[in-house]
C-alpha positions in Angstrom: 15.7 16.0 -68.8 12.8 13.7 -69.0 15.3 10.4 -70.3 17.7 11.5 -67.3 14.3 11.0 -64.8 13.8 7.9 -66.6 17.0 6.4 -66.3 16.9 7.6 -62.7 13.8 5.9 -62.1 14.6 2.8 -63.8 18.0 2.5 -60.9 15.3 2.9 -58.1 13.3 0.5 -59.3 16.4 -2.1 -60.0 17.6 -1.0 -56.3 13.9 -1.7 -54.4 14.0 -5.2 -57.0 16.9 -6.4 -55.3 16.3 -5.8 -52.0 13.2 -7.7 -52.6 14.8 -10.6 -54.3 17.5 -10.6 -51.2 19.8 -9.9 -53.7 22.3 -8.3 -51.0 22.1 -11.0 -48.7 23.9 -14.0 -50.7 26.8 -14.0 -48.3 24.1 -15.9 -45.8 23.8 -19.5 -46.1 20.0 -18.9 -45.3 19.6 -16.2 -47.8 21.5 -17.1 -50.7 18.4 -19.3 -52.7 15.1 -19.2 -53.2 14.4 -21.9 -51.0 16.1 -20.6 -48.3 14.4 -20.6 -44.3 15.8 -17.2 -43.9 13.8 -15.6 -47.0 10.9 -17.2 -46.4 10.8 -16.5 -42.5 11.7 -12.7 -43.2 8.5 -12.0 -45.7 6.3 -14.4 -43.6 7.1 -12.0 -40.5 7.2 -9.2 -42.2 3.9 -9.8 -43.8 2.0 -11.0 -40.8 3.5 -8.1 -38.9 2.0 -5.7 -41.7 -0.9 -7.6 -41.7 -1.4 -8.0 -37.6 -0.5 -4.0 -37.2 -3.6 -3.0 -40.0 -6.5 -5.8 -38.7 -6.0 -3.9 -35.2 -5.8 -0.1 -37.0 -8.8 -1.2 -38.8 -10.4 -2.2 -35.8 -9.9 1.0 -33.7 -10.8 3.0 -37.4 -14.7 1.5 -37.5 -14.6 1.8 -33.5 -14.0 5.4 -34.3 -16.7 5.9 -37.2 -19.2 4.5 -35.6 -18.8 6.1 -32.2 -18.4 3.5 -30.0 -14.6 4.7 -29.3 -13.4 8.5 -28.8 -11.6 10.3 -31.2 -7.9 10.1 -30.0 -6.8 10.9 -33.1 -6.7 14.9 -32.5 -8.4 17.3 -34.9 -6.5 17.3 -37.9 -8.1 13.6 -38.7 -11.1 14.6 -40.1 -13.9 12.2 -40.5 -13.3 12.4 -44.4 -9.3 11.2 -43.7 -10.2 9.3 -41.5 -12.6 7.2 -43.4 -9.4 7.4 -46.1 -7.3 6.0 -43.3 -10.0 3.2 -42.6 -9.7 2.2 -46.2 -5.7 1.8 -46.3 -6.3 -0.5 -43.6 -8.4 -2.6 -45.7 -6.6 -2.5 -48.1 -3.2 -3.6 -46.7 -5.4 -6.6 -44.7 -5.9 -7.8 -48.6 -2.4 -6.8 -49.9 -0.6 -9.8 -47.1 -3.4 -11.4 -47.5 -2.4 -12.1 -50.6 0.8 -12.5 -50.7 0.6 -14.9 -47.7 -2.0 -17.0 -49.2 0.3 -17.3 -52.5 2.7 -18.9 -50.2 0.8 -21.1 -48.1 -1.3 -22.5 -50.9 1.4 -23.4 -52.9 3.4 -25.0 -49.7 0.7 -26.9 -49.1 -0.8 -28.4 -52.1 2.2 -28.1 -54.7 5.1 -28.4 -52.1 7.8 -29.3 -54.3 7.7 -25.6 -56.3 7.0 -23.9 -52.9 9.9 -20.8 -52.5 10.0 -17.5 -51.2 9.3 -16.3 -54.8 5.6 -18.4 -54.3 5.2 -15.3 -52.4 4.9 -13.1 -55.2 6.7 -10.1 -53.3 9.4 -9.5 -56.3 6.6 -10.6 -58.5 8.0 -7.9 -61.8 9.4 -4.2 -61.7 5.9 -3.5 -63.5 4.1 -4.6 -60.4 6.1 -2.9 -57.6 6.3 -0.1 -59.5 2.5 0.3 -60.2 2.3 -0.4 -56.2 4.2 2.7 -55.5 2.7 5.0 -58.2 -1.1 3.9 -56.5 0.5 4.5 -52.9 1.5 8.2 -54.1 -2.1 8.7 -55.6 -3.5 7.9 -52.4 -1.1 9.8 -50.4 -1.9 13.1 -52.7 -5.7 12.9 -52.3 -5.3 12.2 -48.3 -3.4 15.4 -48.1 -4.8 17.5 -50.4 -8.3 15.9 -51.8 -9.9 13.9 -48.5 -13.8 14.3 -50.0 -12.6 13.1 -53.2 -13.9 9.7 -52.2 -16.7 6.9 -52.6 -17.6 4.4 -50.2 -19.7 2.2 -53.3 -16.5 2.4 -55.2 -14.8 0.9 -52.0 -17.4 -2.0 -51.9 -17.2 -3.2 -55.5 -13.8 -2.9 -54.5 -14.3 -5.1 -51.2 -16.7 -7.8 -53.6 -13.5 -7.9 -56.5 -10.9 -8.5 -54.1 -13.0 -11.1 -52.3 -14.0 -12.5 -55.2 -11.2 -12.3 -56.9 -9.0 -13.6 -54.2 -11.3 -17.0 -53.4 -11.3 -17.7 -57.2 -7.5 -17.6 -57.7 -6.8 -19.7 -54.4 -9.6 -22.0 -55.4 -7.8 -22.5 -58.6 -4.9 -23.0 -57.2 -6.1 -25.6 -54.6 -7.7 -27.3 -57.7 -4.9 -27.6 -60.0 -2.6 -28.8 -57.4 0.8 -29.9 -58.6 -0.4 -28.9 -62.1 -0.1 -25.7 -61.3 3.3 -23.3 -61.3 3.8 -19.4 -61.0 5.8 -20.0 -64.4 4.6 -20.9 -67.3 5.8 -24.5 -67.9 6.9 -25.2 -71.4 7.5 -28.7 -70.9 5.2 -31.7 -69.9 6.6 -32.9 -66.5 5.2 -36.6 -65.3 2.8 -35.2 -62.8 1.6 -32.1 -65.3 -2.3 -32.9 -66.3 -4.8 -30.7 -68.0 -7.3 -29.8 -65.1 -10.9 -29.4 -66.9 -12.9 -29.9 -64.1 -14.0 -28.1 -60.8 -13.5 -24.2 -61.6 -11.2 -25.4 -64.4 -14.8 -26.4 -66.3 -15.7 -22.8 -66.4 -12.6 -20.8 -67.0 -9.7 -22.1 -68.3 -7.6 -19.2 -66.5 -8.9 -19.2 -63.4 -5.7 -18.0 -61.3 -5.6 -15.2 -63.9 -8.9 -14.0 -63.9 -9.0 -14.2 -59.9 -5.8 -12.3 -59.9 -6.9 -9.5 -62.3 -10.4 -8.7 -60.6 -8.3 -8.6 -57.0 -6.0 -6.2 -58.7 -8.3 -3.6 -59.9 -10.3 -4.3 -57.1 -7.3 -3.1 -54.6 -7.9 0.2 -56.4 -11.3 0.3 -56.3 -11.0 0.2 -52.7 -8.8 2.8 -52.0 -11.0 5.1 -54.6 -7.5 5.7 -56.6 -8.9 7.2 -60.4 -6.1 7.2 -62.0 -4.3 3.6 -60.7 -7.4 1.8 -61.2 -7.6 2.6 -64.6 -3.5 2.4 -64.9 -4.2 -1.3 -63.0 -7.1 -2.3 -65.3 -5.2 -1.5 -68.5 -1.9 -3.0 -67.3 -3.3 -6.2 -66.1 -5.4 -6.8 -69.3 -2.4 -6.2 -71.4 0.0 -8.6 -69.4 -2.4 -11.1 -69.7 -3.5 -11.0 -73.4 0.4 -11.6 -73.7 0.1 -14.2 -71.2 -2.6 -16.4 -72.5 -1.8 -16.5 -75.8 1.5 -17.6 -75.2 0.2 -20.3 -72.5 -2.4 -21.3 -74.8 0.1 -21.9 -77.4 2.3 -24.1 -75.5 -0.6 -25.8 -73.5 -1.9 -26.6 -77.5 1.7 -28.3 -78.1 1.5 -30.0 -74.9 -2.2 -31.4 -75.4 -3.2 -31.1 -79.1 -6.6 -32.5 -79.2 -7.6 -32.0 -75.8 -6.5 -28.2 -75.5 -8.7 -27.8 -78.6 -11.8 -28.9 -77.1 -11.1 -27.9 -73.7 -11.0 -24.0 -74.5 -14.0 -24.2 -76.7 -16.3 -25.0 -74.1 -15.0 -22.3 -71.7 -14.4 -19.2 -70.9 -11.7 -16.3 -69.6 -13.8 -14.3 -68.4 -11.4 -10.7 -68.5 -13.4 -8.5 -70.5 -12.9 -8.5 -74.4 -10.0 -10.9 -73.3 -11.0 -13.7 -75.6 -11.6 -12.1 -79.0 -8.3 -11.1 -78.9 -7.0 -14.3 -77.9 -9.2 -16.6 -79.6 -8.9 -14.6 -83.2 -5.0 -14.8 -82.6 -4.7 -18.5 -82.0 -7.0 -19.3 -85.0 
């Protein structure tokens, strides 16, 4: 029973992974690459629609908490839910943000790489399948658990995904066209190693940005159980990560890889003595 909701599972996940990788719409000249105008129209609308519709519900939500606009909401919106409700809105302001700012960053200062996969939308089915599990969490305690909430959780939340977010984009700016969503196992003409600016401090800069925003989405909506799932997830993916990149970045640049991460840091807890005693 439990391999049959599995399999089940695993065939709704595949199904929502296509759809998001336009899969089902390669009969459409625009649609039928990566690089196509229709994909990356669809998710920018999309995404600024999402992101438009939640910046003016979030709005009308701290109007509402703080009294300087009625309650039209009816009596089954408590203060509790909708405090709950405030704090989706938030969060779905961040989620586009996001994925938006992937985009635009990369379109701007690394244009030749720049796709509707820069997005990050179909990033893995690990990622949209986390999203949904934290979406159900939250769903179950607006329903059935409203006061189990904390507004300090929700602004370390707030100060991770800020702080997360800045620090991945500012990598990104950084690194220019050094920098790829894929790690790049061989040295093209225009790849350098970046060791200066936010580079001279963290040597994974997009990754430690990425993995404070991502438990920090949690932390916002006060999810338990996702932001540990998120925090354990994203430290896992990434000891994978950087030891790989690491090992091809020491291959790439012998000497000056060497150096380079001796003097910094990657700042994900515990990250580097599992890193650093594995590339010894």
């Amino acid at each position: 029973m439990a391999f049959w909701i599995l399999l089940k599972l695993s065939d709704r996940m595949a199904f929502i992974q296509s759809i998001l990788a336009f899969e089902r719409w390669n009969a459409y000249p625009q649609f039928d690459h990566e690089k196509g105008l229709g994909r990356v129209g669809l998710l920018a609308s999309m995404l600024g629609i999402f992101l438009g519709f939640n910046v003016l519900a979030c709005l009308q939500l701290t109007l509402i908490h703080l009294g300087l606009l009625p309650n039209f909401l009816g009596d089954y919106w408590t203060e509790d839910k909708r405090l709950l409700a405030l704090q989706w809105t938030v969060y779905v302001i961040f989620l586009c943000t996001f994925h938006l700012g992937e985009f635009f960053t990369t379109a701007i200062f690394n244009p030749t790489v720049a796709s509707s996969d820069s997005f990050m939308v179909n990033h893995s089915k690990a990622y949209t399948a986390a999203a949904l599990l934290s979406w159900t969490e939250f769903c179950i305690r607006m329903l059935f658990f409203p006061k189990l909430n904390d507004v300090r959780l929700f602004c370390l939340g707030v100060l991770f995904v800020v702080g997360g977010q800045v620090t991945r984009s500012w990598a990104m700016i950084h690194c220019g066209e050094s920098f790829n969503h894929y790690i790049q196992r061989d040295k093209k003409d225009n790849h350098v190693l970046v060791t200066n600016g936010i580079y001279g401090y963290l040597r994974h800069p997009s990754y430690f940005g990425f993995y404070y925003w991502a438990v920090g989405t949690q932390l916002i909506l006060c999810n338990p159980l996702s932001t540990t799932m998120y925090g354990i997830a994203a430290w896992t993916f990434f000891r994978y990560r950087i030891t790989y990149e690491e090992e091809t970045l020491r291959k790439l640049f012998p000497r000056a890889y060497e150096a380079y991460a001796a003097r910094t840091y990657i700042g994900i807890p515990l990250l580097s003595f599992f890193v650093n005693s594995i590339n010894k």
